[in-house]
N, C-alpha and C positions, 0 to 999 in steps of 0.2 A: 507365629514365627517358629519351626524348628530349629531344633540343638543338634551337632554334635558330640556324643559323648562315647567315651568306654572307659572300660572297667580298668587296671591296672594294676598288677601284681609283681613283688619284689621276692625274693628270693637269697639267701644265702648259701654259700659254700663255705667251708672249711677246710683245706685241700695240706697235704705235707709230700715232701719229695720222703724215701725210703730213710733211715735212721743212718747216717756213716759215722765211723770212729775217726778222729783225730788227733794225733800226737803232737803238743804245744811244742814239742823239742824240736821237731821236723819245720819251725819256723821260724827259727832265733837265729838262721843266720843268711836269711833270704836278703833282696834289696830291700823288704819290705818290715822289718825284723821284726817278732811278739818279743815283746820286754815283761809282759805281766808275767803277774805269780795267779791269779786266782780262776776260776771259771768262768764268772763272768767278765772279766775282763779280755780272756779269750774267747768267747763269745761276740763280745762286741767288737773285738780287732778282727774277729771272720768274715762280722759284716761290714767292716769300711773294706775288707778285701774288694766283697760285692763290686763297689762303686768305683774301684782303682780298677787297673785291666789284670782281672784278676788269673786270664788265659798267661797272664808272662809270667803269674806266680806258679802255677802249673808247670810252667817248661820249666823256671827254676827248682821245684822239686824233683821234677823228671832227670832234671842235669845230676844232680846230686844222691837217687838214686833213691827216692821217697816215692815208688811207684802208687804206691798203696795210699799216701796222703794225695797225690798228683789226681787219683780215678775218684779217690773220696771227695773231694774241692767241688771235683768238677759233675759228679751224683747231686752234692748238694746245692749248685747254681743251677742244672741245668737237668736235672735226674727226670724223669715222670713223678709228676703231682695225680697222687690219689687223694679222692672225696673222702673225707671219712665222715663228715659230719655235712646235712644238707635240708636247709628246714623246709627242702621241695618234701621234704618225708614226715614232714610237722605239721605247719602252717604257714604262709604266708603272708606278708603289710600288705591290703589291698586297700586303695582306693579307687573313688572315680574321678574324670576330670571331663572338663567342656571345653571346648576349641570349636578347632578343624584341622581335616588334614591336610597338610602342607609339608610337603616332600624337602623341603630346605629345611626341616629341623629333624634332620637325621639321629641325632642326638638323643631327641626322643621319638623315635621310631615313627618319624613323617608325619609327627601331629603337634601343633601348636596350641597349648595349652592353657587357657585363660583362666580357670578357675578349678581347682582341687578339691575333695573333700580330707585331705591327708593333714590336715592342721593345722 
């Protein structure tokens, strides 16, 4: 009986949008207001920004005349993501696996996978 098999290789990236400055003042009287005092507390209210619509907090800077935090917000949601770190330049987790391929498991690139060497 023959097998099915290939090889299988994973990969990581490290990726960051460009570095932008922002002024914790330029937030304290949004709908959405920063109340903290520390760094990372503004940090972490930047990221439930994220998750809220953070385009309305954008026009609300825009309104008020925070051009500068308004283009900054929106470099760091939505800026280009460079590589800087990528262990395609290292090594790679390789294992192998046996199946077949089968087009309905796109997921894993059209091969149904019954047994791994990966642990």
């Amino acid at each position: 009986m023959a097998y099915q098999l290939r090889k299988v290789e994973r990969y990581t990236n490290w990726e960051a949008t460009k570095a932008v400055t922002l002024n914790p003042d330029d937030f304290t009287t949004l709908s959405t207001p920063y109340t903290g005092k520390t760094e990372e507390e503004f940090m972490n209210y930047i990221q439930e920004l994220y998750y809220e619509d953070w385009y309305e907090i954008c026009d609300e800077l825009e309104e008020l005349g925070s051009m500068d935090s308004a283009d900054a917000l929106s470099t760091l949601f939505e800026g280009e993501m460079e590589i800087y770190s990528s262990t395609t330049e290292k090594e790679e987790d390789m294992w192998v696996e046996v199946g077949e391929v089968n087009e309905e498991y796109s997921k894993y690139g059209g091969f149904k996978s019954n047994f791994n060497t990966m642990g």
